[in-house]
C-alpha positions as CSV (number, residue, x, y, z in Angstrom):
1,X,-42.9,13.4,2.5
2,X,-42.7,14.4,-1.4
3,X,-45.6,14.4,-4.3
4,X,-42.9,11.7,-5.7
5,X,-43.5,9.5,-3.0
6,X,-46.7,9.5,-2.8
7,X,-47.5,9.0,-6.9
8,X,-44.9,5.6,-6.4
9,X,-47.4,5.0,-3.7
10,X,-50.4,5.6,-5.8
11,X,-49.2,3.5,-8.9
12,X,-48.5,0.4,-6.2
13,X,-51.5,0.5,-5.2
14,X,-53.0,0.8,-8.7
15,X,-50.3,-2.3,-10.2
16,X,-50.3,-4.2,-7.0
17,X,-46.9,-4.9,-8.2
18,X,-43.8,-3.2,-7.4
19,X,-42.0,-3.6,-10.6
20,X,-44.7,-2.6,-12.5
21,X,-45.1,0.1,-10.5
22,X,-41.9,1.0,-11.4
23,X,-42.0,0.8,-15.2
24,X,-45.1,2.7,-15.1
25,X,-43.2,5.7,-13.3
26,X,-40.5,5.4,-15.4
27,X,-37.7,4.4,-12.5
28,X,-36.0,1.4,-11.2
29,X,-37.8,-1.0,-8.5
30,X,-34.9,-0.4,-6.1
31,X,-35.7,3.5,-6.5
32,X,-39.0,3.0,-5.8
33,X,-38.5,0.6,-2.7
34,X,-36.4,3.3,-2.0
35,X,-39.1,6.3,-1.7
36,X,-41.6,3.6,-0.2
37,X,-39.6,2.6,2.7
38,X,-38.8,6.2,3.3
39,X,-42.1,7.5,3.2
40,X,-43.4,4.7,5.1
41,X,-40.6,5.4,8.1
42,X,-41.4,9.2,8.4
43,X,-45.4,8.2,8.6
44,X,-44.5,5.2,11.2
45,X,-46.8,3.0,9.1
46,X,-46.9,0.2,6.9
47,X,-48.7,1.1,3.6
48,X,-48.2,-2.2,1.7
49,X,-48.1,-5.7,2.5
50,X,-45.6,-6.9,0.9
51,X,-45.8,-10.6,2.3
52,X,-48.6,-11.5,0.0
53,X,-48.8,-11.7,-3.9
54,X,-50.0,-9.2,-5.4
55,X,-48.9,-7.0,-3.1
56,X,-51.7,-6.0,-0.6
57,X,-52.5,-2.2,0.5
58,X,-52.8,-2.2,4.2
59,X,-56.0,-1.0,5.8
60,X,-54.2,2.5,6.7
61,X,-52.2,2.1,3.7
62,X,-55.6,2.5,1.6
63,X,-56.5,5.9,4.0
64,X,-53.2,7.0,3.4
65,X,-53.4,6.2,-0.9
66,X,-56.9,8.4,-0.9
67,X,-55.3,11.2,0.6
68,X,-52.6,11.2,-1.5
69,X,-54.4,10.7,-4.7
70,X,-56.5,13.8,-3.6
71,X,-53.4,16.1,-2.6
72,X,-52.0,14.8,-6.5
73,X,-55.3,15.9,-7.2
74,X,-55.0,19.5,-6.1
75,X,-51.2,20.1,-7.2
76,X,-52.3,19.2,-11.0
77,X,-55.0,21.5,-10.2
78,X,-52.9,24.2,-8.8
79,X,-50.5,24.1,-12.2
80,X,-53.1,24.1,-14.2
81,X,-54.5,27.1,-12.9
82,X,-51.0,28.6,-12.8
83,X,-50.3,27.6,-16.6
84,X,-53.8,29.1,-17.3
85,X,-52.9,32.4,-15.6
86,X,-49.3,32.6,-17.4
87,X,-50.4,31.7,-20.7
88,X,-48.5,28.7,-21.1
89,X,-48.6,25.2,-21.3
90,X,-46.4,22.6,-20.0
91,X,-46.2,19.2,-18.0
92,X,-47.4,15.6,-19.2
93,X,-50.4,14.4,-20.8
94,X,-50.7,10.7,-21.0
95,X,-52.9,9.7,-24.0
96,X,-54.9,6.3,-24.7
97,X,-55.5,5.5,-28.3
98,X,-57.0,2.1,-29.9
99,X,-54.5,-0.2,-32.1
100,X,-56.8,0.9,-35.2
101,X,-56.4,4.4,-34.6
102,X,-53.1,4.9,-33.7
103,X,-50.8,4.0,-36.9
104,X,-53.1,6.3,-39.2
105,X,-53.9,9.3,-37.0
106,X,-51.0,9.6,-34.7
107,X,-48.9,10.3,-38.0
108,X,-51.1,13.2,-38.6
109,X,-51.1,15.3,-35.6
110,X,-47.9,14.6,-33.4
111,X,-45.2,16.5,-35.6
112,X,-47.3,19.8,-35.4
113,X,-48.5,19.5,-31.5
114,X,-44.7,18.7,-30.5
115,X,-43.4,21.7,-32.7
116,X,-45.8,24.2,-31.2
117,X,-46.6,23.0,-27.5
118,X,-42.2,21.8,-26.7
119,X,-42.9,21.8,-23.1
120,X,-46.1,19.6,-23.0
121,X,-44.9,15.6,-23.0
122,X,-47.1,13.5,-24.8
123,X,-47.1,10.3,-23.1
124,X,-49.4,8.2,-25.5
125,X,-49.9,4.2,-24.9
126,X,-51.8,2.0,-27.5
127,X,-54.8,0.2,-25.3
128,X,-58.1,-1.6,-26.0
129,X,-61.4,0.5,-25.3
130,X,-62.0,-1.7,-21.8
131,X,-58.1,-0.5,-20.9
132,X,-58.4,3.2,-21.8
133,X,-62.3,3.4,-19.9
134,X,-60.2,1.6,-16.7
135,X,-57.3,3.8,-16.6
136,X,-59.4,6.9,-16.8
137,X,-61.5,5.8,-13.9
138,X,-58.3,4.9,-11.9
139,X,-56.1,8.8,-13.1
140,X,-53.5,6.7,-14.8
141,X,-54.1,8.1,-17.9
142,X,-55.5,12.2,-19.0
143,X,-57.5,11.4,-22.0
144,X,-58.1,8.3,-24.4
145,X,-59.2,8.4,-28.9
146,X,-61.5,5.9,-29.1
147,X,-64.8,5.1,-30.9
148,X,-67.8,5.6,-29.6
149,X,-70.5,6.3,-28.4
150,X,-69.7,4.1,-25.5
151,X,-72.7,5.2,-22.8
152,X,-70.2,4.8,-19.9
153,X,-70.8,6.2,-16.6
154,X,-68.7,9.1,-15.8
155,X,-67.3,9.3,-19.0
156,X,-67.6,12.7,-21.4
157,X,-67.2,11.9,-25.2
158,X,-66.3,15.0,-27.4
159,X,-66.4,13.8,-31.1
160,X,-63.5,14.7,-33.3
161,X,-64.4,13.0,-36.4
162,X,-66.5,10.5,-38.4
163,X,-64.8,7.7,-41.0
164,X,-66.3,5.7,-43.6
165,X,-65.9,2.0,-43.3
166,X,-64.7,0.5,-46.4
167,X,-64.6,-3.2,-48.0
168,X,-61.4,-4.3,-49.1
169,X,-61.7,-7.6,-51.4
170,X,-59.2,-9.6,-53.3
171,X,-59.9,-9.6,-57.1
172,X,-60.6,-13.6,-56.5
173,X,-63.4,-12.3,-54.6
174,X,-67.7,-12.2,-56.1
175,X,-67.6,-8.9,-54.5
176,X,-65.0,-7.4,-56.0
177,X,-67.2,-6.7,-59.0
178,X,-69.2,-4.4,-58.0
179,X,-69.0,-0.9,-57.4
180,X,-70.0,0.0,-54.6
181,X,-71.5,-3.3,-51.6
182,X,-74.0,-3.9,-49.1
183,X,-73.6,-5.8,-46.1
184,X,-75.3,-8.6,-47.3
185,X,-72.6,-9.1,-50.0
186,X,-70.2,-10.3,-47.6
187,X,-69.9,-13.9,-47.1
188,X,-68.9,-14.7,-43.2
189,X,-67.1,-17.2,-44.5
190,X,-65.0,-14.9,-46.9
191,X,-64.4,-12.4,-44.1
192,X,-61.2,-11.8,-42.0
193,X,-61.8,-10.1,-39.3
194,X,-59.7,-8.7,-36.1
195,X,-59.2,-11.0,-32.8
196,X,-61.8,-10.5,-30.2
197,X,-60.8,-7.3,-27.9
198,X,-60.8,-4.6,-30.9
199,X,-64.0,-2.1,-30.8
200,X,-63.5,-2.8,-34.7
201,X,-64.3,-6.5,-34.6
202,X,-67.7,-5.6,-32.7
203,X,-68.4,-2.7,-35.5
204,X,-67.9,-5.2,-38.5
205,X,-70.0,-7.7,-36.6
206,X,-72.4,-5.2,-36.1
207,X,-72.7,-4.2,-39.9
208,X,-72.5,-7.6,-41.4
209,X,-75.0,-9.5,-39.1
210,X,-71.9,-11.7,-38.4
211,X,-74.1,-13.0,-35.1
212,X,-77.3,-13.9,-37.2
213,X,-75.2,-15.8,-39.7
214,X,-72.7,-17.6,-37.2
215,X,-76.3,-19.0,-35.4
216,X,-77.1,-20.2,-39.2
217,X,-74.0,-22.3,-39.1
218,X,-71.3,-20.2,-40.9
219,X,-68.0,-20.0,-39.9
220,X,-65.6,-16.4,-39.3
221,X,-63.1,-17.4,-37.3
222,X,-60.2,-15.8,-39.3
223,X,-58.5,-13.6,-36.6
224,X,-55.4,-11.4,-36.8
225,X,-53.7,-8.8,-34.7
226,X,-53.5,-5.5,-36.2
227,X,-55.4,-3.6,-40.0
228,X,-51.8,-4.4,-42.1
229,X,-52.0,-7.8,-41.2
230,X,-55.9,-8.2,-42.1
231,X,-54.9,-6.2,-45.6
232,X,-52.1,-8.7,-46.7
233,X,-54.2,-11.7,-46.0
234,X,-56.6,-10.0,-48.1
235,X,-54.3,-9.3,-51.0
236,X,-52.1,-12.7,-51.2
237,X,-55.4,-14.9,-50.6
238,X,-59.4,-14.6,-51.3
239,X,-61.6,-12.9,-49.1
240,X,-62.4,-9.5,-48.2
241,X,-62.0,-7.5,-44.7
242,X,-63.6,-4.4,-43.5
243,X,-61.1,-1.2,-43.2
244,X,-61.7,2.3,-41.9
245,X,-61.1,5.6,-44.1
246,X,-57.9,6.7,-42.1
247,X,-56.3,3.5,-43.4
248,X,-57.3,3.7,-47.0
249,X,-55.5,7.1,-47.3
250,X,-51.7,5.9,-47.9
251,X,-52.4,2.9,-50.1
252,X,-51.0,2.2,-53.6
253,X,-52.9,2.9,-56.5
254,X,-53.0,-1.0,-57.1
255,X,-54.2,-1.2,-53.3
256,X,-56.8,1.1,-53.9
257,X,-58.2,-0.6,-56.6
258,X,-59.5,-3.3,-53.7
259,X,-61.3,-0.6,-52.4
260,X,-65.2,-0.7,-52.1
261,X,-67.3,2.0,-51.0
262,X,-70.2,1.1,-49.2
263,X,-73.9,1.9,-50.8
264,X,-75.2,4.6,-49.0
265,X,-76.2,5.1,-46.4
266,X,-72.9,4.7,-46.0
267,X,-71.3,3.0,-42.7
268,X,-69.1,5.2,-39.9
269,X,-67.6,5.1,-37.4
270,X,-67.5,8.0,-34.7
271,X,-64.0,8.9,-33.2
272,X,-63.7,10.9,-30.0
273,X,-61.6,12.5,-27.8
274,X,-63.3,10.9,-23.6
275,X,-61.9,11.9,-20.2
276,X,-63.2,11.2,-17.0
277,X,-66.0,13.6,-15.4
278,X,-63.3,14.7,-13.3
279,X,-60.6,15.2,-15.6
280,X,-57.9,17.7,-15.3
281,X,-55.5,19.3,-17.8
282,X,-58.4,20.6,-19.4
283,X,-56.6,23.4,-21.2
284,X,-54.4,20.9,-22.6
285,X,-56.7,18.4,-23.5
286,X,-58.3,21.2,-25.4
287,X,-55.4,21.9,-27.5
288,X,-54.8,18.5,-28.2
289,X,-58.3,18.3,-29.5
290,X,-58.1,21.3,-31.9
291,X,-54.7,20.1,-33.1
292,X,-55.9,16.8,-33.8
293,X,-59.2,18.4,-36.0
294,X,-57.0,20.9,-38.1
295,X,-54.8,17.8,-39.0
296,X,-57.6,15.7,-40.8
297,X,-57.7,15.4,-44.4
298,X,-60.4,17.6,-45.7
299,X,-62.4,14.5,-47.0
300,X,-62.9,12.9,-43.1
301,X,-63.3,16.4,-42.1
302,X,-66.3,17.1,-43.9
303,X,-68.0,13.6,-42.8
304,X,-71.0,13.4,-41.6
305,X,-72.9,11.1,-39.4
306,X,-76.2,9.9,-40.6
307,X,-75.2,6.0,-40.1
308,X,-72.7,5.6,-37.1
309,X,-72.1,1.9,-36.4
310,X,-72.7,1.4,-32.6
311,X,-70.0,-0.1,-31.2
Protein backbone atom coordinates (compact mmCIF):
# COMPACT_ATOMS: atom_id res chain seq x y z
CA UNK A 1 0.00 0.00 0.00
CA UNK A 2 1.48 3.52 -1.14
CA UNK A 3 0.15 7.33 -0.31
CA UNK A 4 -0.24 7.12 -4.32
CA UNK A 5 -2.64 4.61 -4.15
CA UNK A 6 -4.57 5.68 -1.87
CA UNK A 7 -4.95 9.62 -3.21
CA UNK A 8 -6.11 7.61 -6.83
CA UNK A 9 -8.50 6.08 -4.37
CA UNK A 10 -9.54 9.27 -2.82
CA UNK A 11 -9.97 11.27 -6.14
CA UNK A 12 -12.37 8.15 -7.44
CA UNK A 13 -14.31 8.48 -4.86
CA UNK A 14 -14.44 12.28 -5.05
CA UNK A 15 -15.08 12.07 -9.44
CA UNK A 16 -16.98 8.88 -9.23
CA UNK A 17 -15.35 8.55 -12.42
CA UNK A 18 -12.28 6.84 -13.30
CA UNK A 19 -11.05 8.90 -16.07
CA UNK A 20 -11.62 11.86 -14.40
CA UNK A 21 -10.01 10.58 -11.70
CA UNK A 22 -7.30 10.36 -13.71
CA UNK A 23 -6.98 13.71 -15.32
CA UNK A 24 -7.34 15.18 -11.95
CA UNK A 25 -4.10 13.23 -10.81
CA UNK A 26 -2.39 14.00 -13.68
CA UNK A 27 -1.91 10.15 -15.10
CA UNK A 28 -3.43 7.81 -17.43
CA UNK A 29 -6.74 5.77 -16.58
CA UNK A 30 -4.87 2.48 -17.24
CA UNK A 31 -2.27 3.77 -14.58
CA UNK A 32 -4.69 4.38 -12.23
CA UNK A 33 -6.68 1.02 -12.80
CA UNK A 34 -3.43 -0.08 -12.34
CA UNK A 35 -2.69 1.22 -8.56
CA UNK A 36 -6.55 0.41 -7.81
CA UNK A 37 -6.55 -3.09 -8.67
CA UNK A 38 -3.28 -3.49 -6.87
CA UNK A 39 -4.25 -1.87 -3.82
CA UNK A 40 -7.48 -3.46 -3.85
CA UNK A 41 -5.69 -7.20 -4.17
CA UNK A 42 -3.13 -6.61 -1.20
CA UNK A 43 -6.45 -5.37 1.08
CA UNK A 44 -8.56 -8.46 -0.26
CA UNK A 45 -11.45 -6.01 -0.88
CA UNK A 46 -13.39 -4.38 -3.38
CA UNK A 47 -13.26 -0.56 -2.94
CA UNK A 48 -15.33 0.44 -5.95
CA UNK A 49 -18.17 -0.84 -7.88
CA UNK A 50 -17.35 -0.54 -10.94
CA UNK A 51 -20.56 -2.29 -12.40
CA UNK A 52 -22.71 0.78 -11.90
CA UNK A 53 -22.43 4.35 -13.44
CA UNK A 54 -20.98 6.58 -11.74
CA UNK A 55 -18.89 4.42 -10.29
CA UNK A 56 -20.13 3.38 -6.77
CA UNK A 57 -17.73 3.30 -3.51
CA UNK A 58 -18.41 0.06 -1.79
CA UNK A 59 -19.63 0.06 1.79
CA UNK A 60 -15.95 -0.94 3.02
CA UNK A 61 -14.64 0.83 0.13
CA UNK A 62 -16.12 4.19 1.92
CA UNK A 63 -14.22 2.85 5.56
CA UNK A 64 -11.31 2.26 3.65
CA UNK A 65 -11.45 6.15 1.61
CA UNK A 66 -11.86 7.89 5.30
CA UNK A 67 -8.95 6.28 6.53
CA UNK A 68 -7.06 7.10 3.80
CA UNK A 69 -8.07 10.66 3.47
CA UNK A 70 -7.01 10.91 7.15
CA UNK A 71 -3.48 9.14 6.79
CA UNK A 72 -3.10 11.89 3.53
CA UNK A 73 -4.20 14.01 6.18
CA UNK A 74 -1.28 13.45 8.51
CA UNK A 75 1.59 13.07 5.83
CA UNK A 76 0.78 16.77 4.55
CA UNK A 77 0.86 17.46 8.17
CA UNK A 78 4.03 15.73 8.85
CA UNK A 79 5.86 17.84 5.77
CA UNK A 80 4.59 20.68 6.67
CA UNK A 81 5.95 20.56 10.03
CA UNK A 82 9.22 19.25 8.49
CA UNK A 83 9.33 22.27 5.96
CA UNK A 84 8.55 24.55 8.92
CA UNK A 85 11.42 23.09 11.00
CA UNK A 86 14.04 23.34 7.88
CA UNK A 87 13.07 26.66 6.71
CA UNK A 88 11.91 25.84 3.49
CA UNK A 89 9.12 25.54 1.42
CA UNK A 90 8.23 23.06 -1.21
CA UNK A 91 5.40 20.68 -2.51
CA UNK A 92 2.02 21.71 -4.32
CA UNK A 93 -0.54 24.11 -3.63
CA UNK A 94 -3.64 23.92 -5.69
CA UNK A 95 -5.30 27.36 -5.98
CA UNK A 96 -9.07 28.30 -6.91
CA UNK A 97 -9.54 31.63 -8.39
CA UNK A 98 -12.95 33.24 -9.98
CA UNK A 99 -12.95 33.83 -14.02
CA UNK A 100 -13.06 37.76 -13.06
CA UNK A 101 -10.12 37.62 -10.96
CA UNK A 102 -7.91 35.51 -12.60
CA UNK A 103 -6.76 37.39 -16.04
CA UNK A 104 -6.03 40.73 -14.01
CA UNK A 105 -4.46 39.50 -10.73
CA UNK A 106 -2.82 36.29 -11.60
CA UNK A 107 -0.53 38.51 -14.05
CA UNK A 108 0.47 40.44 -11.01
CA UNK A 109 1.77 37.97 -8.53
CA UNK A 110 2.78 34.62 -10.25
CA UNK A 111 6.27 35.85 -11.89
CA UNK A 112 7.57 36.90 -8.41
CA UNK A 113 6.05 33.83 -6.19
CA UNK A 114 7.58 31.36 -8.87
CA UNK A 115 11.06 33.21 -8.91
CA UNK A 116 11.37 33.21 -5.07
CA UNK A 117 9.42 29.98 -3.86
CA UNK A 118 11.02 27.33 -7.19
CA UNK A 119 10.13 24.35 -5.27
CA UNK A 120 6.47 25.20 -4.37
CA UNK A 121 3.99 24.16 -7.56
CA UNK A 122 1.29 26.31 -8.05
CA UNK A 123 -1.48 24.36 -9.21
CA UNK A 124 -4.18 27.10 -9.88
CA UNK A 125 -7.69 26.17 -11.65
CA UNK A 126 -10.23 28.93 -12.72
CA UNK A 127 -13.81 27.88 -10.83
CA UNK A 128 -17.06 29.58 -9.96
CA UNK A 129 -17.49 30.58 -6.03
CA UNK A 130 -20.02 27.30 -5.58
CA UNK A 131 -16.88 25.16 -7.16
CA UNK A 132 -14.03 26.62 -5.12
CA UNK A 133 -16.48 26.47 -1.52
CA UNK A 134 -17.10 22.44 -2.82
CA UNK A 135 -13.54 21.57 -3.46
CA UNK A 136 -12.40 23.06 -0.23
CA UNK A 137 -14.90 21.05 1.74
CA UNK A 138 -14.01 17.91 -0.20
CA UNK A 139 -9.44 18.65 0.07
CA UNK A 140 -9.26 18.89 -3.60
CA UNK A 141 -8.15 22.07 -3.58
CA UNK A 142 -5.61 24.24 -0.68
CA UNK A 143 -6.99 27.65 -0.97
CA UNK A 144 -9.47 29.57 -3.33
CA UNK A 145 -9.42 34.09 -4.35
CA UNK A 146 -12.77 34.88 -4.36
CA UNK A 147 -15.12 37.71 -3.22
CA UNK A 148 -16.73 37.75 -0.29
CA UNK A 149 -17.97 37.88 2.42
CA UNK A 150 -19.61 34.61 1.75
CA UNK A 151 -20.90 33.49 5.56
CA UNK A 152 -20.12 29.86 4.76
CA UNK A 153 -19.83 27.29 7.36
CA UNK A 154 -16.38 26.19 7.96
CA UNK A 155 -14.96 28.51 5.76
CA UNK A 156 -12.08 31.28 7.06
CA UNK A 157 -11.99 34.47 4.75
CA UNK A 158 -8.74 36.56 5.14
CA UNK A 159 -9.23 39.79 3.00
CA UNK A 160 -6.55 40.75 0.64
CA UNK A 161 -7.96 43.65 -1.00
CA UNK A 162 -10.88 45.90 -1.80
CA UNK A 163 -11.72 47.21 -5.75
CA UNK A 164 -13.89 49.88 -6.92
CA UNK A 165 -16.64 48.86 -9.29
CA UNK A 166 -16.63 51.00 -12.34
CA UNK A 167 -19.29 51.85 -15.18
CA UNK A 168 -18.02 51.38 -18.52
CA UNK A 169 -20.52 53.18 -21.19
CA UNK A 170 -20.35 53.49 -24.94
CA UNK A 171 -20.26 57.23 -25.97
CA UNK A 172 -23.89 56.38 -27.65
CA UNK A 173 -24.81 55.96 -24.11
CA UNK A 174 -27.10 59.12 -21.71
CA UNK A 175 -24.71 58.07 -19.17
CA UNK A 176 -21.74 58.59 -20.65
CA UNK A 177 -22.05 62.32 -19.95
CA UNK A 178 -21.66 62.53 -16.73
CA UNK A 179 -18.79 62.49 -14.53
CA UNK A 180 -19.12 60.43 -12.22
CA UNK A 181 -22.97 57.89 -11.92
CA UNK A 182 -25.31 56.49 -9.50
CA UNK A 183 -27.00 53.27 -9.78
CA UNK A 184 -29.99 54.64 -10.71
CA UNK A 185 -28.37 56.00 -14.01
CA UNK A 186 -28.27 52.70 -15.37
CA UNK A 187 -31.01 51.62 -17.55
CA UNK A 188 -31.55 47.53 -17.15
CA UNK A 189 -32.27 47.61 -20.46
CA UNK A 190 -28.85 49.31 -21.50
CA UNK A 191 -26.94 46.90 -19.30
CA UNK A 192 -24.80 43.75 -20.31
CA UNK A 193 -24.19 41.82 -17.78
CA UNK A 194 -22.26 38.31 -17.05
CA UNK A 195 -24.23 34.73 -17.51
CA UNK A 196 -25.79 33.51 -14.32
CA UNK A 197 -22.95 31.51 -12.21
CA UNK A 198 -20.45 34.64 -11.78
CA UNK A 199 -20.40 36.16 -8.05
CA UNK A 200 -20.09 39.38 -10.38
CA UNK A 201 -23.48 39.16 -12.01
CA UNK A 202 -25.10 38.84 -8.37
CA UNK A 203 -22.86 42.12 -7.25
CA UNK A 204 -24.07 44.24 -10.27
CA UNK A 205 -27.63 43.01 -9.54
CA UNK A 206 -27.15 43.88 -6.21
CA UNK A 207 -26.03 47.58 -6.91
CA UNK A 208 -28.34 48.41 -9.72
CA UNK A 209 -31.64 47.00 -8.21
CA UNK A 210 -31.62 44.80 -11.42
CA UNK A 211 -34.46 42.47 -9.30
CA UNK A 212 -36.83 45.52 -8.45
CA UNK A 213 -36.70 46.67 -12.04
CA UNK A 214 -36.90 43.18 -13.83
CA UNK A 215 -40.47 42.78 -11.46
CA UNK A 216 -41.36 46.35 -13.19
CA UNK A 217 -41.18 44.67 -16.51
CA UNK A 218 -37.65 45.61 -17.84
CA UNK A 219 -35.59 43.42 -19.62
CA UNK A 220 -31.42 42.42 -18.89
CA UNK A 221 -31.01 39.45 -20.46
CA UNK A 222 -27.73 40.33 -22.28
CA UNK A 223 -25.39 37.53 -21.06
CA UNK A 224 -21.72 36.83 -22.00
CA UNK A 225 -18.96 34.62 -20.78
CA UNK A 226 -16.06 36.41 -19.52
CA UNK A 227 -15.13 40.88 -18.62
CA UNK A 228 -13.31 41.20 -22.41
CA UNK A 229 -16.26 39.98 -23.94
CA UNK A 230 -18.77 42.31 -21.80
CA UNK A 231 -16.14 45.31 -22.81
CA UNK A 232 -16.24 44.92 -26.63
CA UNK A 233 -19.99 44.66 -26.74
CA UNK A 234 -19.83 47.75 -24.88
CA UNK A 235 -17.51 49.54 -27.24
CA UNK A 236 -18.81 48.34 -30.79
CA UNK A 237 -22.63 48.85 -29.63
CA UNK A 238 -24.69 51.10 -27.01
CA UNK A 239 -24.97 50.17 -23.53
CA UNK A 240 -22.85 50.22 -20.57
CA UNK A 241 -21.57 47.24 -18.27
CA UNK A 242 -20.23 47.18 -14.80
CA UNK A 243 -16.19 46.45 -14.50
CA UNK A 244 -13.99 45.92 -11.50
CA UNK A 245 -10.70 48.21 -10.82
CA UNK A 246 -8.19 45.32 -11.57
CA UNK A 247 -9.63 45.38 -15.14
CA UNK A 248 -9.59 49.06 -15.69
CA UNK A 249 -5.72 49.11 -15.09
CA UNK A 250 -4.35 47.96 -18.68
CA UNK A 251 -6.83 49.79 -20.82
CA UNK A 252 -6.08 52.28 -23.65
CA UNK A 253 -6.30 55.75 -23.09
CA UNK A 254 -9.29 55.75 -25.60
CA UNK A 255 -10.77 52.83 -23.37
CA UNK A 256 -10.39 54.71 -20.42
CA UNK A 257 -12.16 57.51 -21.55
CA UNK A 258 -15.50 54.93 -21.12
CA UNK A 259 -14.63 54.91 -17.66
CA UNK A 260 -17.11 56.13 -14.94
CA UNK A 261 -16.41 56.41 -11.42
CA UNK A 262 -19.10 55.83 -9.28
CA UNK A 263 -20.43 58.85 -6.90
CA UNK A 264 -19.38 58.13 -3.57
CA UNK A 265 -19.90 56.28 -1.55
CA UNK A 266 -18.23 54.47 -3.92
CA UNK A 267 -19.10 50.66 -4.71
CA UNK A 268 -16.41 47.60 -3.79
CA UNK A 269 -15.94 44.68 -3.97
CA UNK A 270 -13.97 42.66 -1.15
CA UNK A 271 -11.35 39.97 -2.45
CA UNK A 272 -10.09 37.30 -0.18
CA UNK A 273 -7.80 34.68 0.20
CA UNK A 274 -10.69 31.33 2.10
CA UNK A 275 -9.53 27.87 3.08
CA UNK A 276 -11.26 25.32 4.93
CA UNK A 277 -11.30 25.33 8.91
CA UNK A 278 -9.01 22.56 8.55
CA UNK A 279 -6.75 23.65 6.00
CA UNK A 280 -3.17 22.69 5.73
CA UNK A 281 -0.13 24.20 4.07
CA UNK A 282 -0.60 27.00 6.20
CA UNK A 283 2.87 28.32 5.90
CA UNK A 284 2.36 28.34 2.35
CA UNK A 285 -0.78 29.71 2.03
CA UNK A 286 0.71 32.46 4.07
CA UNK A 287 3.31 33.29 1.64
CA UNK A 288 1.06 33.25 -1.11
CA UNK A 289 -1.03 35.77 0.77
CA UNK A 290 1.74 38.33 1.41
CA UNK A 291 3.06 37.92 -2.13
CA UNK A 292 -0.23 38.49 -3.59
CA UNK A 293 -0.56 42.01 -1.23
CA UNK A 294 2.97 43.39 -2.12
CA UNK A 295 1.94 42.87 -5.85
CA UNK A 296 -1.10 45.36 -5.89
CA UNK A 297 -0.94 48.58 -7.38
CA UNK A 298 -0.67 51.20 -4.78
CA UNK A 299 -4.12 52.63 -5.80
CA UNK A 300 -6.19 49.08 -4.82
CA UNK A 301 -3.78 48.88 -2.02
CA UNK A 302 -4.81 51.81 -0.23
CA UNK A 303 -8.76 50.95 -0.70
CA UNK A 304 -10.87 51.07 1.77
CA UNK A 305 -14.13 49.48 2.54
CA UNK A 306 -16.85 51.74 3.65
CA UNK A 307 -19.39 50.27 0.79
CA UNK A 308 -18.65 46.51 -0.01
CA UNK A 309 -21.32 45.08 -2.28
CA UNK A 310 -22.60 41.85 -0.67
CA UNK A 311 -22.35 39.21 -2.87
Amino acid sequence: MTFTQLEYAIAVDSYRHFARAAAACFITQPTLSMQLHKLEQELGIKIFDRSKQPVVTTAIGMDVIAHAKKIIEERDTLNDFLQLKKGILAGELKVGIIPTLAPYLLPLFIPSFTKKYPQVKLIINELTTDAIISRLREGRIDTGILVTPLNEAGIKEYVLFYEEMMAYISPKNAAYKKTYVLPQDIDPNKLWLLEEGHCFRTQIANLCQLRKASAEGSHFDYEAGSLETLRRLVELNDGITILPELATLELSGKQKKLVRQFRKPVPMREVSLVTHRDFLKKRMIEVLKKEITDALPDKIANNKSPNVVPV
